[in-house]
N, C-alpha and C positions, 0 to 999 in steps of 0.2 A: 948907566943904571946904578942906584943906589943900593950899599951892602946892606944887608940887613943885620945889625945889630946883637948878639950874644943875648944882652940883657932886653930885647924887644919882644914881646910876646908875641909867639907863634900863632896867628891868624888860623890858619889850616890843620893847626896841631888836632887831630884824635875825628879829623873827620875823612868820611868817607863816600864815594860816590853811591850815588841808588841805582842800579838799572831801571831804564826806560822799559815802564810798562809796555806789551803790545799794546798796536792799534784798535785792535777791534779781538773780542772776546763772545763767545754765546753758551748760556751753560744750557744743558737739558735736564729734566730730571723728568725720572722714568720711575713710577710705582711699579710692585709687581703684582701681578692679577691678583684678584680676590679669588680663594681656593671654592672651586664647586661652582664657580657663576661664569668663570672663562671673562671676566671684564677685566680691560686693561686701559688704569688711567695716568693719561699723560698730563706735566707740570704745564699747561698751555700758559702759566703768568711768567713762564720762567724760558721758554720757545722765543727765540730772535725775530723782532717784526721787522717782515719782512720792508716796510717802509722806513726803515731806520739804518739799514744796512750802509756801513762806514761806505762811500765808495773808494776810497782807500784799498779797501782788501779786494777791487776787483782790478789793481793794477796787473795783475798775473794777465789777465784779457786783452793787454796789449799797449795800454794806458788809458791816459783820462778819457779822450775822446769815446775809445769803446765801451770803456766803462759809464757814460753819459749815455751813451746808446742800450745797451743792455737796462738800464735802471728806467730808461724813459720803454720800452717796450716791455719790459715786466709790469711797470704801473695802467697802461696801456688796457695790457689782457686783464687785471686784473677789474679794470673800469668796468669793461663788458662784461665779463664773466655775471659779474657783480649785476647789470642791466640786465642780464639773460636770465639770471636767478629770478630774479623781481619780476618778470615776463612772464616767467614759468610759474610762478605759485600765483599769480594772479589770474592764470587761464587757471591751474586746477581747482583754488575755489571756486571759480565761476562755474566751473564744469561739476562739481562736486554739488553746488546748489541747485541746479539745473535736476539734476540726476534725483536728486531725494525729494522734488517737489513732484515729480514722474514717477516713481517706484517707491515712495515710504509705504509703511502700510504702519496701523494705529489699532490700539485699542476702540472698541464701539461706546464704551462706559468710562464715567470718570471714578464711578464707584459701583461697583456689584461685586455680586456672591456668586461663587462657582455654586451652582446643584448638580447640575449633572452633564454625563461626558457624553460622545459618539460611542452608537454599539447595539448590543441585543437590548432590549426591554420590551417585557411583557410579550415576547415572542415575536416582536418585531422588530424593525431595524431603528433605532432612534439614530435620524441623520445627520443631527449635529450636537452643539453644546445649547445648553443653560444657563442664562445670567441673571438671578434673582434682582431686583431694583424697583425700587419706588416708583408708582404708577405716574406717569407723566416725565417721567424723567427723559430731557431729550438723549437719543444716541445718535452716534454720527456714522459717515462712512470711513471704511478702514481701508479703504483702496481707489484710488481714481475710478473712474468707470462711467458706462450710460448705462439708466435706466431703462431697462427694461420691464417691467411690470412695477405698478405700484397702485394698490386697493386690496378688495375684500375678495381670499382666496379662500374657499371652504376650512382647513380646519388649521392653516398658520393664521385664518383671522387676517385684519389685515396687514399687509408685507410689502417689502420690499425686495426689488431685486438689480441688483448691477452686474455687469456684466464688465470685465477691466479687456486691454487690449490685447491679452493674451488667451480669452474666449473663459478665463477662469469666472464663476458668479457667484455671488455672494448672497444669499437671502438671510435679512432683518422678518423675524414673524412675531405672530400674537399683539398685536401694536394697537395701543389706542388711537394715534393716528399718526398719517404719513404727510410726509411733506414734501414730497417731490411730486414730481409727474412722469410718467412713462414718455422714453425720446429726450430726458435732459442730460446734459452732463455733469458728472457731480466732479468736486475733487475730497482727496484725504482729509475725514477732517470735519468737511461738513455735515450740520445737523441734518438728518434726512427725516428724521420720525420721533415718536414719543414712547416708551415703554408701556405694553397694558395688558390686558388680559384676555386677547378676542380668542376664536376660532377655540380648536380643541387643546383649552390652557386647563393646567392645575395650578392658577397662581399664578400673580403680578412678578413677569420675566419677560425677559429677548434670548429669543430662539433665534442661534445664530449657525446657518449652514452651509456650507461649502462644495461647489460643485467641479471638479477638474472632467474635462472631456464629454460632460454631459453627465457624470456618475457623481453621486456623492463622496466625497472623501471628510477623513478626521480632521478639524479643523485645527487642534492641538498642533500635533507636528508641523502641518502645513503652514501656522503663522510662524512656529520657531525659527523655521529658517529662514524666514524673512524678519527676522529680530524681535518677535514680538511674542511675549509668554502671557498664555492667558489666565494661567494658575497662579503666577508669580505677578499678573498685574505689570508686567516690563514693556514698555512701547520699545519701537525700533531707535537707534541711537539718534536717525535723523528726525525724530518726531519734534523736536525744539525748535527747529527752522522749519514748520509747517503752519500755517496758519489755517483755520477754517473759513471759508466763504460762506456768508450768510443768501 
């Protein structure tokens, strides 16, 4: 082996080794909640995916073999899970669409004026509400149902009447004319009649009343809870994926 020289410059003079980085590294980072809202957001761009995982760091597991084993059944569960997810939101849409084409309920008008509520008037019981509109204007049904009455009834003029699956009914009155028949079925939505001024009117409206158990009830509250405000003009949220059958 050759000396090396006095006067030979020192190759390795002034250097120094680096340590070998680890193999495998994951940082988290963790926000702290936003005060008064209790939300707690996590770094998800900065979380170890899980599909990149060194398999290096799972030689603790016994070596490669196992660790080829563990990383093929992790990818595995995570295949299905993943199929089970996509199974599962594509039954609840379906089931969700199902559901609000059966129970939406609607506005009758695409434009009217509140006049007047359920309640006492003139000493009597005024049984439902008032929705001032333009003579002829068609209204629709605001609930699945069969017809049960539809003509000329002494002082709604003529009217309609549905009856939905839960025996609740619905009366359209004061109508220049109906468009259904008694014995059909209608759904949400469809035109049943035209706005007018028959029987005992003060004036071109739809007299619209509600009947639970055979008794009249306020119509107000009773569409509320089924999403529908008839002061504020608000259909129920499924009303978008409903269509009228002509």
């Amino acid at each position: 082996m050759r000396q090396r020289l006095s006067s030979e410059p020192d190759r390795y003079r002034g250097r120094r080794r680096v340590p070998t980085p680890p193999r495998s590294r994951y940082a988290i980072a963790v926000t702290a909640a936003f005060a008064g809202a209790g939300v707690v957001a996590l770094g998800a761009s900065n979380m170890p995916d899980a599909k990149t995982v060194d398999p290096q760091a799972l030689k603790g597991l016994g070596g490669s073999q196992v660790a080829a084993e563990a990383l093929a059944e992790r990818d595995a569960g995570a295949d299905a899970a993943s199929r089970g997810e996509s199974r599962n939101s594509t039954a609840t849409t379906k089931l969700s669409a199902e559901e609000a084409a059966a129970d939406v309920w609607l506005l009758p008008l695409e434009e009217y004026t509140f006049t007047s509520g359920y309640g006492m008037r003139w000493e009597k019981l005024h049984a439902g509400i008032d929705l001032a509109a333009p003579e002829g204007l068609p209204y629709k049904a605001i609930h699945a149902g069969k017809v049960t009455q539809a003509g000329y009834f002494g002082a709604y003029g003529y009217a309609v009447t549905i009856e939905d699956d839960e025996g609740n009914e619905v009366i359209y009155a004061h109508s220049r004319r109906v468009l259904v028949e008694k014995g059909q079925v209608v759904k949400a939505g469809q035109v049943i009649g035209q706005v007018g001024n028959t029987g005992a009117s003060y004036g071109t409206h739809l007299h619209l009343e509600i009947h639970v158990d055979g008794a009249p009830t306020d119509p107000i509250p009773f569409l509320r809870q089924r999403g529908v405000d008839i002061k504020l003009q608000v259909e129920s949220v499924f009303a978008a994926g409903v269509t009228g059958a002509s």
